[in-house]
C-alpha positions as CSV (number, residue, x, y, z in Angstrom):
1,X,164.0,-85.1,3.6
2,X,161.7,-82.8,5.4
3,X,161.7,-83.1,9.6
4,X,159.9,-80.9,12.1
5,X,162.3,-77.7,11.8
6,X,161.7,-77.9,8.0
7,X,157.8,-77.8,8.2
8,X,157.9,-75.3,11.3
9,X,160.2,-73.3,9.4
10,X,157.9,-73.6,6.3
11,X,154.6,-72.7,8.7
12,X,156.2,-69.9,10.2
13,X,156.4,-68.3,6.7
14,X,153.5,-69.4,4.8
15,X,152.0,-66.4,3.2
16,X,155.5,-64.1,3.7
17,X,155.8,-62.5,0.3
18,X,159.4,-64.3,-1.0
19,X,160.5,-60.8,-1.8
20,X,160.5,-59.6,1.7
21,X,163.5,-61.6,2.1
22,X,163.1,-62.9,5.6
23,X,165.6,-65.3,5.9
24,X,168.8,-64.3,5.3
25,X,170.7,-68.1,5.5
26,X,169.3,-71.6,6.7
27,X,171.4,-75.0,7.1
28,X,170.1,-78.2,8.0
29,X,172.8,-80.4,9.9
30,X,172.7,-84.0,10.6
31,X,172.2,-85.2,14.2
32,X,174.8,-86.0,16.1
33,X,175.6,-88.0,19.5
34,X,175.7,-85.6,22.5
35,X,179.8,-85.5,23.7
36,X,180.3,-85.0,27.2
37,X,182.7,-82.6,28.7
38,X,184.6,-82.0,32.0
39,X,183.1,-78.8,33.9
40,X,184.9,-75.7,33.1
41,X,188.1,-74.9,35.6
42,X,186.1,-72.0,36.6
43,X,183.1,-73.5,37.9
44,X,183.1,-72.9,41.7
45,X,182.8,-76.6,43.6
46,X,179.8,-76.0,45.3
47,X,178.0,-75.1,42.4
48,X,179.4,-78.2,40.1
49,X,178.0,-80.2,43.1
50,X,174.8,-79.1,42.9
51,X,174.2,-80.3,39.1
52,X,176.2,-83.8,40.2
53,X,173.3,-83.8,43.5
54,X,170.7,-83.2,40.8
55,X,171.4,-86.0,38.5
56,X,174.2,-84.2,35.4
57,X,177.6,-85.7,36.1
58,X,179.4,-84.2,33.2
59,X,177.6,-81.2,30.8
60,X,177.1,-81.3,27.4
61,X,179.7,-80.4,25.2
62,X,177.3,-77.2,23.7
63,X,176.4,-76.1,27.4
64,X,180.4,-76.2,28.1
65,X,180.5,-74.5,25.2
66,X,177.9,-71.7,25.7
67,X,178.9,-71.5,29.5
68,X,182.5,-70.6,28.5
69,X,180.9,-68.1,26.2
70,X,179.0,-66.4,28.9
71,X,181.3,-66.9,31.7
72,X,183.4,-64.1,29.4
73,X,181.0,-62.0,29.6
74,X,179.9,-62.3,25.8
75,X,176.4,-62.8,24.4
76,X,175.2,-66.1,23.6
77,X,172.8,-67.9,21.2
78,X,171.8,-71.8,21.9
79,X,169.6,-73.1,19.4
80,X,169.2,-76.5,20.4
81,X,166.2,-79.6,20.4
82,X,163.7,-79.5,23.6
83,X,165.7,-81.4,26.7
84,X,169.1,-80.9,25.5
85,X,170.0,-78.9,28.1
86,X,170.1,-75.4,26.9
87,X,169.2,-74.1,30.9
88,X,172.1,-75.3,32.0
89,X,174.1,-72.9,29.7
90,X,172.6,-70.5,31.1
91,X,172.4,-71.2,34.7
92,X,176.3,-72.5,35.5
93,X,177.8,-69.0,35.3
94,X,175.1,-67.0,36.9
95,X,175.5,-69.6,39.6
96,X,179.1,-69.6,39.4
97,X,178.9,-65.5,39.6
98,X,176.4,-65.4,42.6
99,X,178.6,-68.0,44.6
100,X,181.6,-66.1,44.1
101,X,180.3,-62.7,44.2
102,X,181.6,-60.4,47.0
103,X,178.4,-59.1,47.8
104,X,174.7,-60.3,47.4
105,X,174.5,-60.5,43.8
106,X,171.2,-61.4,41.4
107,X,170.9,-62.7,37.8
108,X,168.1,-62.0,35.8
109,X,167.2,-64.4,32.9
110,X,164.5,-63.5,30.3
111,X,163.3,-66.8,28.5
112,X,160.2,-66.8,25.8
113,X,156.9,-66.9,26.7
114,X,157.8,-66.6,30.3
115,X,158.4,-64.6,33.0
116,X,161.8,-63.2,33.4
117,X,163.4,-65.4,36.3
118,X,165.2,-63.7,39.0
119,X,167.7,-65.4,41.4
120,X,169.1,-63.6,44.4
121,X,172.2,-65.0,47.0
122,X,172.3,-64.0,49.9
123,X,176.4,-62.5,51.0
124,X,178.2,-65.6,51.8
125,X,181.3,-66.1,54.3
């Protein structure tokens, strides 16, 4: 059963010669219901409380996921559908790292088709 991935797949390759190989693996999984998560034991308060202010009582269980990930300093990948949250993923441990930073900190985050966004905290305590 095709669905929109399929035929944007299939448009983003129309006319690639098949022996130029440019796809190396693709798998198609079945939707599934979002699962909610506790925040991570590392997120600082103050920056939990600003998501709960903002509307996100409990994250995703791929943003915990991908948070964790970066929060360890390793590099992540989140492939998800438009407004499931994949900023999030991004944004809890660069917040989490400015608000516990020992000195004024910034993150940088490079997003496609956009500007690279640049947040800067000032030294707190």
């Amino acid at each position: 059963m095709a669905n929109f991935g399929t035929d944007l797949l299939a448009a983003a390759l129309a006319g690639t010669d098949s022996a130029e190989g440019p796809l190396r693996h693709v798998t198609e999984l079945p939707a599934r219901r979002g699962a909610p998560q506790r925040w991570p034991a590392w997120a600082e308060p103050d920056v939990v409380a600003a998501f709960v202010d903002r509307g996100i009582s409990l994250p995703w269980s791929h943003q915990v996921d991908a948070a964790d990930l970066a929060h360890r300093g390793r590099h992540v990948v989140v492939s998800t559908g438009t407004a499931s949250g994949k900023s999030l993923a991004y944004q809890l441990p660069a917040l989490n790292a400015l608000a516990t930073a020992p000195a004024p900190g910034c993150s940088t985050c490079r997003r496609p088709r956009r500007w690279a966004m640049t947040s800067c905290a000032p030294r707190r305590r």
